[in-house]
N, CA, C and O atoms as a Maestro MAE file, in Angstrom:
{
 s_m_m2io_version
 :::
 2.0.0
}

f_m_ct {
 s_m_title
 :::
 protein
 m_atom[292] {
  # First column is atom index #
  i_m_mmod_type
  r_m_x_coord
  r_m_y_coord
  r_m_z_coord
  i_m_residue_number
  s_m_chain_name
  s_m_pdb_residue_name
  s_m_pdb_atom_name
  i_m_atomic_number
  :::
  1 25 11.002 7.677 -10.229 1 A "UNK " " N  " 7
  2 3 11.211 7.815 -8.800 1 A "UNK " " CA " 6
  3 2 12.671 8.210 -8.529 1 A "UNK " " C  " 6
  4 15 12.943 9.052 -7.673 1 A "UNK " " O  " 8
  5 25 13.694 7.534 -9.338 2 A "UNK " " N  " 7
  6 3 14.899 8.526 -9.333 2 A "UNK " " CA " 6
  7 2 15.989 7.459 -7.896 2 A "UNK " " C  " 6
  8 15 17.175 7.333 -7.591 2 A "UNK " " O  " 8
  9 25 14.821 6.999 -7.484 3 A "UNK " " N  " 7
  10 3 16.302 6.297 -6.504 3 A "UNK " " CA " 6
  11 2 15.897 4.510 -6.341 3 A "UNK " " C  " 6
  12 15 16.723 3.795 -5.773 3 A "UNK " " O  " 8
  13 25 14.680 3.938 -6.841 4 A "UNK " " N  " 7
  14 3 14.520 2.603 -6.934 4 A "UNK " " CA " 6
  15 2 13.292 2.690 -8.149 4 A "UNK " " C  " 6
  16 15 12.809 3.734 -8.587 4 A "UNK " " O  " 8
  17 25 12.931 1.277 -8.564 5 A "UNK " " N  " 7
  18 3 12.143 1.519 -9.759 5 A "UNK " " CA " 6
  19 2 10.345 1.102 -9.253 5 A "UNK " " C  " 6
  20 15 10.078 0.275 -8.381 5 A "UNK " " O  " 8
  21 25 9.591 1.683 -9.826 6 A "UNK " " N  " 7
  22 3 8.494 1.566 -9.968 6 A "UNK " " CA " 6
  23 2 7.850 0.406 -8.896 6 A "UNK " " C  " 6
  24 15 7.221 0.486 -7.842 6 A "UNK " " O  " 8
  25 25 8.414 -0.860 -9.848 7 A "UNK " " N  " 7
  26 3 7.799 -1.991 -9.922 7 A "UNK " " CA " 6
  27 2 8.464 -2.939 -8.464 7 A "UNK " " C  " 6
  28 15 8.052 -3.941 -7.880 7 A "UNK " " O  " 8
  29 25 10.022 -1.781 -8.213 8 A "UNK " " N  " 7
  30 3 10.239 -2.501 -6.729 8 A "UNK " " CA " 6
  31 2 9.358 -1.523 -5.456 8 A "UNK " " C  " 6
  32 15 9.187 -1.989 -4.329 8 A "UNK " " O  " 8
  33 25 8.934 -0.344 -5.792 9 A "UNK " " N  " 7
  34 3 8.235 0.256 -4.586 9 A "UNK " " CA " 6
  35 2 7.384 -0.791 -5.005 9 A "UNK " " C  " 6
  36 15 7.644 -1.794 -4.341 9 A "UNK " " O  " 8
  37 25 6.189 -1.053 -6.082 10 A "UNK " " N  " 7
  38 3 4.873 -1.595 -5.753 10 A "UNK " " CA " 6
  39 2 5.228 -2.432 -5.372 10 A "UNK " " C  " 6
  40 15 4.605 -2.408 -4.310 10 A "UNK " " O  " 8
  41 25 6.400 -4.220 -5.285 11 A "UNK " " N  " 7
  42 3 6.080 -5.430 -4.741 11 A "UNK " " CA " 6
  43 2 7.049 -4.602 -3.383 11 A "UNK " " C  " 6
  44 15 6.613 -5.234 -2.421 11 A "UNK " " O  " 8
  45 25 7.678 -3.981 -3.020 12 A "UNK " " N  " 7
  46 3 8.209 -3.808 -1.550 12 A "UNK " " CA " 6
  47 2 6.727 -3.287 -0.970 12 A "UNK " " C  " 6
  48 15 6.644 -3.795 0.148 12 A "UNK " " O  " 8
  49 25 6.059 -2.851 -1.113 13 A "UNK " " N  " 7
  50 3 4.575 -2.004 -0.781 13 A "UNK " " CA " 6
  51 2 3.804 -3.318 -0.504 13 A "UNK " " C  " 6
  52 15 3.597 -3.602 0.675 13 A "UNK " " O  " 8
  53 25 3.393 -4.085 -1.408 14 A "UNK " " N  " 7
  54 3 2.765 -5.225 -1.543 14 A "UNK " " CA " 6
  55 2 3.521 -6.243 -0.263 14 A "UNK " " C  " 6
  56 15 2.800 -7.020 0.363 14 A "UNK " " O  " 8
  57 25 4.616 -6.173 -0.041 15 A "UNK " " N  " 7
  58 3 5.240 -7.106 0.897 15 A "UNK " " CA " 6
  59 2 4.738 -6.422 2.075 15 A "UNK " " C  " 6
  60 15 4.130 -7.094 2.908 15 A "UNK " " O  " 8
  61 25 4.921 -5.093 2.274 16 A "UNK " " N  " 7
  62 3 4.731 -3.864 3.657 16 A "UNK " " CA " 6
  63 2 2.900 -4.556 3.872 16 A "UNK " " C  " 6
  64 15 2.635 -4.921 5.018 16 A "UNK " " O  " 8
  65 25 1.730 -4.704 2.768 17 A "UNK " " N  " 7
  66 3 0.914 -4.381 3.390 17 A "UNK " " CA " 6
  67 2 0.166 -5.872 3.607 17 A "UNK " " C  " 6
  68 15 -0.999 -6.268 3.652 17 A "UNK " " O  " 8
  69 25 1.404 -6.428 3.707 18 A "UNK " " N  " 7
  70 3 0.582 -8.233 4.017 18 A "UNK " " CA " 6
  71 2 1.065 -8.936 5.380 18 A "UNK " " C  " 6
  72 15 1.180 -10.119 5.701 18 A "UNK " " O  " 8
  73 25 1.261 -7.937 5.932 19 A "UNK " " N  " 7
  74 3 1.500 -7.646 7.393 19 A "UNK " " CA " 6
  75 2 0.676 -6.508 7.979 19 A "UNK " " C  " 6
  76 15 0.785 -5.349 7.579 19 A "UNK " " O  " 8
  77 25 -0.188 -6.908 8.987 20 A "UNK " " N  " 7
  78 3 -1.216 -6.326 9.766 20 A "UNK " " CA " 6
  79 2 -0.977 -4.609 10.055 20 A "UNK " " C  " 6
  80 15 -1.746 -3.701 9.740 20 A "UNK " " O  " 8
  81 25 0.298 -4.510 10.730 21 A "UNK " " N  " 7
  82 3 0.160 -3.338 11.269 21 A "UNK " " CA " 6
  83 2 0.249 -2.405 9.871 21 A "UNK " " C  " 6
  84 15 -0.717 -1.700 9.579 21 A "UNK " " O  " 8
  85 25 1.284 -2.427 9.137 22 A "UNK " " N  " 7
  86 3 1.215 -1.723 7.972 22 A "UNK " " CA " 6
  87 2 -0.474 -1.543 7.305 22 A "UNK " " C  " 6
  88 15 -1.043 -0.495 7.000 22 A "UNK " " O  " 8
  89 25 -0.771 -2.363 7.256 23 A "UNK " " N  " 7
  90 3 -2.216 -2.471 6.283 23 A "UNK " " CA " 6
  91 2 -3.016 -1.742 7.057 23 A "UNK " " C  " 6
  92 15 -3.562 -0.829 6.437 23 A "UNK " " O  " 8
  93 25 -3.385 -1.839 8.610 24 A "UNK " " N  " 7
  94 3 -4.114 -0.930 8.907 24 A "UNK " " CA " 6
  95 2 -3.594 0.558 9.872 24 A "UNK " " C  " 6
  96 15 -4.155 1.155 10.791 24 A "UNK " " O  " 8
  97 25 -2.541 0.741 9.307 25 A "UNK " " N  " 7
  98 3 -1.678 1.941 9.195 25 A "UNK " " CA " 6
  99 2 -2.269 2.526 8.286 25 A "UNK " " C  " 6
  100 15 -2.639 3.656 8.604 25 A "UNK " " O  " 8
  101 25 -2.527 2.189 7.199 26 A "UNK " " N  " 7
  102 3 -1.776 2.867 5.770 26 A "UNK " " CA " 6
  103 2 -3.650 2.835 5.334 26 A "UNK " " C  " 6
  104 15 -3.968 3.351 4.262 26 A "UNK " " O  " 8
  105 25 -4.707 2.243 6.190 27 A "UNK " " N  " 7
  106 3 -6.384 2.991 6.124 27 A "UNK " " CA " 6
  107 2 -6.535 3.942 6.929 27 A "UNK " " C  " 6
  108 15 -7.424 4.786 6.817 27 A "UNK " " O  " 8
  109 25 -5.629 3.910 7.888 28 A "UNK " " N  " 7
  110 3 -5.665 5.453 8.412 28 A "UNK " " CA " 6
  111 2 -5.329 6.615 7.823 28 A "UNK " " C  " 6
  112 15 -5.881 7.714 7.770 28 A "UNK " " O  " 8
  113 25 -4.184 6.118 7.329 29 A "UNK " " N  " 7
  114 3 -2.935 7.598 7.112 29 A "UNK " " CA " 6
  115 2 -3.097 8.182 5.479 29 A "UNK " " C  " 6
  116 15 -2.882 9.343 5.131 29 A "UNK " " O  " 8
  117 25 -3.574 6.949 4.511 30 A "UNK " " N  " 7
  118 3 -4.100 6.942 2.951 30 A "UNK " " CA " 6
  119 2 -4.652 8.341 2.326 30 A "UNK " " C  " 6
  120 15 -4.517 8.878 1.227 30 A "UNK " " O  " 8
  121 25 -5.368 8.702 3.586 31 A "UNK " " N  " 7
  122 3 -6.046 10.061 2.766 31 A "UNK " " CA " 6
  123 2 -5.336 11.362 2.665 31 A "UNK " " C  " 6
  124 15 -5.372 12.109 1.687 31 A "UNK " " O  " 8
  125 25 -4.371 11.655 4.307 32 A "UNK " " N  " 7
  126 3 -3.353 12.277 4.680 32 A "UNK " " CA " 6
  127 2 -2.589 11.938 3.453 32 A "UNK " " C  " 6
  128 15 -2.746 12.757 2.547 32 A "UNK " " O  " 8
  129 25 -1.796 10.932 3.191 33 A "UNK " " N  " 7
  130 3 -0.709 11.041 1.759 33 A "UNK " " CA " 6
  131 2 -1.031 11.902 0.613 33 A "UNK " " C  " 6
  132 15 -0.524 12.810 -0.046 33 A "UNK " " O  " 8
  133 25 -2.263 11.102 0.686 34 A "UNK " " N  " 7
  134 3 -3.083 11.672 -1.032 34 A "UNK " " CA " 6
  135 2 -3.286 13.181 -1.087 34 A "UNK " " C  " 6
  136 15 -3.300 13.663 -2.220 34 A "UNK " " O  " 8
  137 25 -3.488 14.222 0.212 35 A "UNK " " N  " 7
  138 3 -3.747 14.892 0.347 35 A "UNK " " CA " 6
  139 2 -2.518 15.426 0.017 35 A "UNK " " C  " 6
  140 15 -2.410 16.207 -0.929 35 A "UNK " " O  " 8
  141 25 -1.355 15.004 0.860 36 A "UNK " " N  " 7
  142 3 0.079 15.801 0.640 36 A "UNK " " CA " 6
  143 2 0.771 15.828 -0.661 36 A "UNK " " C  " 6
  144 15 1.417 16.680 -1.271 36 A "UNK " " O  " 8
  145 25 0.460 14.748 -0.855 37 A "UNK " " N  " 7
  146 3 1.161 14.258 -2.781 37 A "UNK " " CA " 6
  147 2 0.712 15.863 -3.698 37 A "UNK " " C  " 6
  148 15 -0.282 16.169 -4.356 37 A "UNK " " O  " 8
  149 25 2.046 16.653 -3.321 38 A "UNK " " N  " 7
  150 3 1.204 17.980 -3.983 38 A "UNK " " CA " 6
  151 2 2.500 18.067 -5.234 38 A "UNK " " C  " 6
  152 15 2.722 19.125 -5.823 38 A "UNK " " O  " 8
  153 25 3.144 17.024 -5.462 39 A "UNK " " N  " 7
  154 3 4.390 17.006 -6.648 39 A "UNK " " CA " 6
  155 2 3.612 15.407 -7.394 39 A "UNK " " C  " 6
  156 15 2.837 14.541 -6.988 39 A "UNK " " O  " 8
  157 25 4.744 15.834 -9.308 40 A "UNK " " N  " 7
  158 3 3.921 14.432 -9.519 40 A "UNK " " CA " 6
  159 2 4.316 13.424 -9.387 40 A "UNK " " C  " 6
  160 15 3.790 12.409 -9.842 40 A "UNK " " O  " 8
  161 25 5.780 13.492 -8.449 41 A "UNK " " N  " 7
  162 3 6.365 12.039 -8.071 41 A "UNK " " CA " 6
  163 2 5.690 11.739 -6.975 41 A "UNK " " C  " 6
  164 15 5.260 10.595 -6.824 41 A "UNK " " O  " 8
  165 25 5.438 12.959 -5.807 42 A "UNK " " N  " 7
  166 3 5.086 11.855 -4.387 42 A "UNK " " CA " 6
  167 2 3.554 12.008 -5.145 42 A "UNK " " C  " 6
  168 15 3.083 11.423 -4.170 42 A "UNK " " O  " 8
  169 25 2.194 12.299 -6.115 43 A "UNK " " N  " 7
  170 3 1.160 11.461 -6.694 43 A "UNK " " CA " 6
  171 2 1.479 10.097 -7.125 43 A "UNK " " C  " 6
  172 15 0.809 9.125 -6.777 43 A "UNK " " O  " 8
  173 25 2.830 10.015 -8.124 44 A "UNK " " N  " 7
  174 3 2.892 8.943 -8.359 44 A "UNK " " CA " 6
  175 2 3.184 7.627 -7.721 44 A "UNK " " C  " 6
  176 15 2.876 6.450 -7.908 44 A "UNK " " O  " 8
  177 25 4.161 8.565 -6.595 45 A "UNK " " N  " 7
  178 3 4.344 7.084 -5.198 45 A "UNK " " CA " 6
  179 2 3.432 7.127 -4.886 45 A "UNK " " C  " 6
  180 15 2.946 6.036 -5.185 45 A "UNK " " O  " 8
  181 25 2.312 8.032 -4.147 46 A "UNK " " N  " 7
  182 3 0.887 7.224 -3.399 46 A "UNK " " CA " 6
  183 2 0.202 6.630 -4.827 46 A "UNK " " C  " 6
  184 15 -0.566 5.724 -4.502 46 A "UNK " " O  " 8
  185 25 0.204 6.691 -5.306 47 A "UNK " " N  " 7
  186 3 -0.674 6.171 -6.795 47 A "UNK " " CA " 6
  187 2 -0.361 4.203 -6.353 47 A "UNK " " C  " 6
  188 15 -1.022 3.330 -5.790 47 A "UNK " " O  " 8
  189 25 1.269 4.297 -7.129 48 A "UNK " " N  " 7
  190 3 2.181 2.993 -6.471 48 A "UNK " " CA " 6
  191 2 1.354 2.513 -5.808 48 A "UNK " " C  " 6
  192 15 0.372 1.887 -6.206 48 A "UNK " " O  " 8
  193 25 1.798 2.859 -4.220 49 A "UNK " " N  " 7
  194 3 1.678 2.084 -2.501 49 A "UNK " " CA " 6
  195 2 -0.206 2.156 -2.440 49 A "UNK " " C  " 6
  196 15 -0.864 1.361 -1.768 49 A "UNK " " O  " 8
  197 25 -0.841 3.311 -3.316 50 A "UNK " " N  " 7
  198 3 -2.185 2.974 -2.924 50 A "UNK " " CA " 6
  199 2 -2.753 1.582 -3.541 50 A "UNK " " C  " 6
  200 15 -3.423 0.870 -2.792 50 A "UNK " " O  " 8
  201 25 -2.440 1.041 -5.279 51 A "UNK " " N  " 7
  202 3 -2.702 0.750 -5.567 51 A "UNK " " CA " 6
  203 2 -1.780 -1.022 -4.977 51 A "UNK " " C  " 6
  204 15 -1.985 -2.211 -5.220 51 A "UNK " " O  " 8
  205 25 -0.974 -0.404 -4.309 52 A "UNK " " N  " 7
  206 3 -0.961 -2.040 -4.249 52 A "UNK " " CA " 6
  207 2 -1.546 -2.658 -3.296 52 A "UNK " " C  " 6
  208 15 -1.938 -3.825 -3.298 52 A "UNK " " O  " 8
  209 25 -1.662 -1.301 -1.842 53 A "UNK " " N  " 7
  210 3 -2.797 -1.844 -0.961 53 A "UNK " " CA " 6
  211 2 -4.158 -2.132 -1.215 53 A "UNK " " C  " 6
  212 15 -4.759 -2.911 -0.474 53 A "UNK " " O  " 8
  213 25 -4.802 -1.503 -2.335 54 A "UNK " " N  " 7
  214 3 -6.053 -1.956 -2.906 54 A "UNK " " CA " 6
  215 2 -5.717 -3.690 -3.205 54 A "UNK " " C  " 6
  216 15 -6.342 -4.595 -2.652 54 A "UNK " " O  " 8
  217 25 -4.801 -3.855 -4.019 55 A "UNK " " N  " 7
  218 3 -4.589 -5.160 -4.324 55 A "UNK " " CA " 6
  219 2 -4.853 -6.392 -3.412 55 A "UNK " " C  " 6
  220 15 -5.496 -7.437 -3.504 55 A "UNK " " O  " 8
  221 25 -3.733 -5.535 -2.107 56 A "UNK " " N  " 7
  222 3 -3.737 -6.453 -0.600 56 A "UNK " " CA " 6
  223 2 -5.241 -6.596 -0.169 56 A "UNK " " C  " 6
  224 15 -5.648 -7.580 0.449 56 A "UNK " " O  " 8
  225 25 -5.944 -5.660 -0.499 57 A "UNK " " N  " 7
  226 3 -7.140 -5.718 0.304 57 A "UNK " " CA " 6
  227 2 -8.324 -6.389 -0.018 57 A "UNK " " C  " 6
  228 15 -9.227 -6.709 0.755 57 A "UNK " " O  " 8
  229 25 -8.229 -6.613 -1.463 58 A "UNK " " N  " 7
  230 3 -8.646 -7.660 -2.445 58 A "UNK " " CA " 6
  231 2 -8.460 -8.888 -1.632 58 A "UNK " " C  " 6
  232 15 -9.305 -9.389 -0.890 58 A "UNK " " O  " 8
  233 25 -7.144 -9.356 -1.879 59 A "UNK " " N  " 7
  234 3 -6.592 -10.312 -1.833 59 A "UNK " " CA " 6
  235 2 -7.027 -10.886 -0.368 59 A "UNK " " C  " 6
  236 15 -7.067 -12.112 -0.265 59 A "UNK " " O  " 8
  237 25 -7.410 -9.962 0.960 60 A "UNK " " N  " 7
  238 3 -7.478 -10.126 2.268 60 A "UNK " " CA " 6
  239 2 -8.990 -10.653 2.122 60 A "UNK " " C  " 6
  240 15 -9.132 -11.651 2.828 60 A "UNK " " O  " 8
  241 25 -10.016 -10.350 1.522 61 A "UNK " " N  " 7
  242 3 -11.360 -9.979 1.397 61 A "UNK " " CA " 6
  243 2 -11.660 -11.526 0.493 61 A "UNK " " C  " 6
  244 15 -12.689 -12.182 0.652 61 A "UNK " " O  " 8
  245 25 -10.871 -11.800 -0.173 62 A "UNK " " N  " 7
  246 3 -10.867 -12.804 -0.863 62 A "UNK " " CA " 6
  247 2 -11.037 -14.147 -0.300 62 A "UNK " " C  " 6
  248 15 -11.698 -15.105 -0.702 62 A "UNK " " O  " 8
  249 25 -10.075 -13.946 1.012 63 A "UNK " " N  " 7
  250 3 -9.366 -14.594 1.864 63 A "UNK " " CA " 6
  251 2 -8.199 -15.302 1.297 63 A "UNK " " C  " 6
  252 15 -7.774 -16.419 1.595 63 A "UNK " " O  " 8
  253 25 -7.847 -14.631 0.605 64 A "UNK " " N  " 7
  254 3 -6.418 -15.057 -0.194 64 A "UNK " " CA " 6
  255 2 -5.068 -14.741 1.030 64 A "UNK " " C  " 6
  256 15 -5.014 -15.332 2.108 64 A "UNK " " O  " 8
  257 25 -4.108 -13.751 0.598 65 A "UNK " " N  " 7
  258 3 -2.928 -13.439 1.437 65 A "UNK " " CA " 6
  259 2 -3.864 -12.489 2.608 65 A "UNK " " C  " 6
  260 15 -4.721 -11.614 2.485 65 A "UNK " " O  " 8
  261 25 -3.137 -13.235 3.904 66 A "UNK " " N  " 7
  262 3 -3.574 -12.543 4.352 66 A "UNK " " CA " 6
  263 2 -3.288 -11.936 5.946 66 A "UNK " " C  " 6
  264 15 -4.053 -11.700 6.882 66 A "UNK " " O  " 8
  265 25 -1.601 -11.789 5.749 67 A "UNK " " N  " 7
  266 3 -0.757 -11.276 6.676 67 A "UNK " " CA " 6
  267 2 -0.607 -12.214 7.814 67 A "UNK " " C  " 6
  268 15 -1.037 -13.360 7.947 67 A "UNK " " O  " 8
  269 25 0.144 -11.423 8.654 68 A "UNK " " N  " 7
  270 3 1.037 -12.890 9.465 68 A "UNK " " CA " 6
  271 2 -0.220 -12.914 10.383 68 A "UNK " " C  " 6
  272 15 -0.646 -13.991 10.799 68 A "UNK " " O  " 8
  273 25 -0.824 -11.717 10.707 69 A "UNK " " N  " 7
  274 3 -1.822 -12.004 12.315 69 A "UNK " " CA " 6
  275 2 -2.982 -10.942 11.810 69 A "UNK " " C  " 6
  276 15 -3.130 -9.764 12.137 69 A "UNK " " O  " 8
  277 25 -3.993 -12.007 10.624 70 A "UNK " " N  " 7
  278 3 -4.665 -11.657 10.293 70 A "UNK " " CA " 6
  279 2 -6.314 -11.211 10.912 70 A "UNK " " C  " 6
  280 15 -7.233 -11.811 11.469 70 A "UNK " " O  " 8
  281 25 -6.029 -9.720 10.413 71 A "UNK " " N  " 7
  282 3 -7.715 -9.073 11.021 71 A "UNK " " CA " 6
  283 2 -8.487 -8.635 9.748 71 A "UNK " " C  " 6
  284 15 -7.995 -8.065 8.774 71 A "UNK " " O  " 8
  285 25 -9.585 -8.944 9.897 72 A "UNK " " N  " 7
  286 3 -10.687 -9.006 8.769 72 A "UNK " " CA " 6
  287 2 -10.277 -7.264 8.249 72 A "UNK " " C  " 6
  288 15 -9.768 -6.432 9.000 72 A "UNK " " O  " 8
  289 25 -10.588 -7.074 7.053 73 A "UNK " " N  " 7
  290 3 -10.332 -5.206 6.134 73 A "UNK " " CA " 6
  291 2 -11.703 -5.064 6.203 73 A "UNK " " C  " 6
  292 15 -12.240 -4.045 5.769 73 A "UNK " " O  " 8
  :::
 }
 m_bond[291] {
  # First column is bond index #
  i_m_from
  i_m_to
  i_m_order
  :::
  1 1 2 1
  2 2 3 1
  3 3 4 2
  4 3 5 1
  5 5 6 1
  6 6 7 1
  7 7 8 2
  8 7 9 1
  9 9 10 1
  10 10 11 1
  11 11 12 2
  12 11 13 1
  13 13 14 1
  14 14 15 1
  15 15 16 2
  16 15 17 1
  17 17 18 1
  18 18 19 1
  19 19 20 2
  20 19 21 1
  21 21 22 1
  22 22 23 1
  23 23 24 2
  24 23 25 1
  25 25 26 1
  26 26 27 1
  27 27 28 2
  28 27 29 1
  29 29 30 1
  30 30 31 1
  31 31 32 2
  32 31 33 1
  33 33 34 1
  34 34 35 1
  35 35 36 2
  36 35 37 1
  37 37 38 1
  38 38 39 1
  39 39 40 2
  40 39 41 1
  41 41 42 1
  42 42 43 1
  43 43 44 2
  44 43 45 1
  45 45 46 1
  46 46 47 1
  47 47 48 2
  48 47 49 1
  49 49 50 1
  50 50 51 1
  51 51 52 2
  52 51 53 1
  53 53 54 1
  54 54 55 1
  55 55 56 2
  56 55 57 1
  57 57 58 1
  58 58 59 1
  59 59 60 2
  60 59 61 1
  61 61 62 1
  62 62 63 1
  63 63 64 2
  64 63 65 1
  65 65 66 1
  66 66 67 1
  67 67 68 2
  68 67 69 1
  69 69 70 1
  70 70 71 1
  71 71 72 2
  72 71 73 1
  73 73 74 1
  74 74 75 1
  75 75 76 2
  76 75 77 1
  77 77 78 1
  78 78 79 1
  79 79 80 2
  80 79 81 1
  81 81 82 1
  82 82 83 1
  83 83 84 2
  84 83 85 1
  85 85 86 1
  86 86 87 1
  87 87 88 2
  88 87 89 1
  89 89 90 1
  90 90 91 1
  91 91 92 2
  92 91 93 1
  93 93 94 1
  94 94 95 1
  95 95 96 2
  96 95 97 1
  97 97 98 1
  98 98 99 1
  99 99 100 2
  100 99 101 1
  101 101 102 1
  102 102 103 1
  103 103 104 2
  104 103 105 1
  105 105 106 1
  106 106 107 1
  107 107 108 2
  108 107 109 1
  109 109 110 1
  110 110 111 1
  111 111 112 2
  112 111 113 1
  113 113 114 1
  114 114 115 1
  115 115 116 2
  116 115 117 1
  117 117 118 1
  118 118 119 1
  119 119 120 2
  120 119 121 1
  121 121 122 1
  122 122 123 1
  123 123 124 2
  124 123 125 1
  125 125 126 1
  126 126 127 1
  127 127 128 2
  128 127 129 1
  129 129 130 1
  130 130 131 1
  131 131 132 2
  132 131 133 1
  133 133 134 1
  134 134 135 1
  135 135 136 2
  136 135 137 1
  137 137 138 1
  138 138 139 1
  139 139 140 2
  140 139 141 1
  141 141 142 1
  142 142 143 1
  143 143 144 2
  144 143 145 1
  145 145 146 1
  146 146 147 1
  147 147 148 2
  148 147 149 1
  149 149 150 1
  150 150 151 1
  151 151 152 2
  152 151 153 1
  153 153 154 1
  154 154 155 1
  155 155 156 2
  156 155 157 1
  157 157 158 1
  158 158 159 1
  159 159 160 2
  160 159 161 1
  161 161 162 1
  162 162 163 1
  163 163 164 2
  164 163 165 1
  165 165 166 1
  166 166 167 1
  167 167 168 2
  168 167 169 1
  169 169 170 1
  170 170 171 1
  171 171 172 2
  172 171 173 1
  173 173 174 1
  174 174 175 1
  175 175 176 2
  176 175 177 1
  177 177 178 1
  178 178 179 1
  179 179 180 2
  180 179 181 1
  181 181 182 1
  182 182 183 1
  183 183 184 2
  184 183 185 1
  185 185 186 1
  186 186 187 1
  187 187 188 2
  188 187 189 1
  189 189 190 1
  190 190 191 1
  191 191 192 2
  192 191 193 1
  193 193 194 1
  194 194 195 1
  195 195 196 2
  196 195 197 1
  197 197 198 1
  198 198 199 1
  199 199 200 2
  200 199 201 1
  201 201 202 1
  202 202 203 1
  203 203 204 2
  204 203 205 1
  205 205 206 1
  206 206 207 1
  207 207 208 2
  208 207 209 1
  209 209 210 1
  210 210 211 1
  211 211 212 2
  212 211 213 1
  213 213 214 1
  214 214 215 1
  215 215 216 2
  216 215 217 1
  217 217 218 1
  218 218 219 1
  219 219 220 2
  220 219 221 1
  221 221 222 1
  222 222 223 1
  223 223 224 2
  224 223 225 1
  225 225 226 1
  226 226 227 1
  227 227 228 2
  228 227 229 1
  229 229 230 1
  230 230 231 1
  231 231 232 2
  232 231 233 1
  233 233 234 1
  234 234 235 1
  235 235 236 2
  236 235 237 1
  237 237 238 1
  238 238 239 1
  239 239 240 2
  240 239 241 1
  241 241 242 1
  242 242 243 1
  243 243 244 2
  244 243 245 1
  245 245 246 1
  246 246 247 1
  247 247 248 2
  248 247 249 1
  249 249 250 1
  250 250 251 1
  251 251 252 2
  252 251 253 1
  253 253 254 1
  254 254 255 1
  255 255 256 2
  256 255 257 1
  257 257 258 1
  258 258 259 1
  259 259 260 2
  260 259 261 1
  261 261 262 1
  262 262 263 1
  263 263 264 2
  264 263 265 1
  265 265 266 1
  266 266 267 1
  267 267 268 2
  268 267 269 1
  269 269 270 1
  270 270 271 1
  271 271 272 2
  272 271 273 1
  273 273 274 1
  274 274 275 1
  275 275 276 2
  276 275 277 1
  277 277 278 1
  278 278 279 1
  279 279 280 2
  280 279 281 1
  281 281 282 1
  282 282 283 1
  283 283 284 2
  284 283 285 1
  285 285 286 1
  286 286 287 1
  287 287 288 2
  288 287 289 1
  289 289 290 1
  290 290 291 1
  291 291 292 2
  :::
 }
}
């Protein structure tokens, strides 16, 4: 990534999507990224931020973490 590492986008991502508005931001806008990611760094950042919102969404579904003003995924 060239300006922070890997593993701090995925837990800064993971922090972004355990808060409501981000999380259902980022089921809107998800396909738009993926679509733009036309280099293999911004693939590899949505790769990152997708996979950690999959995680969040797990985790929401679980009823594990599940943001400050939680709405069902």
């Amino acid at each position: 990534m060239k300006v922070i590492s890997e593993k701090s986008v995925q837990v800064q991502a993971m922090m972004l999507f355990d808060t409501d508005y981000p999380y259902e931001w980022w089921i809107r806008a998800r396909e738009i990224w993926e679509i733009e990611a036309s280099t293999e760094r911004d693939r590899n950042f949505f790769k990152i931020v997708d996979n950690a919102f999959l995680r969040t969404a797990e985790q929401r579904q679980a009823g594990g973490s599940s943001g400050s003003q939680a709405t069902p995924a």
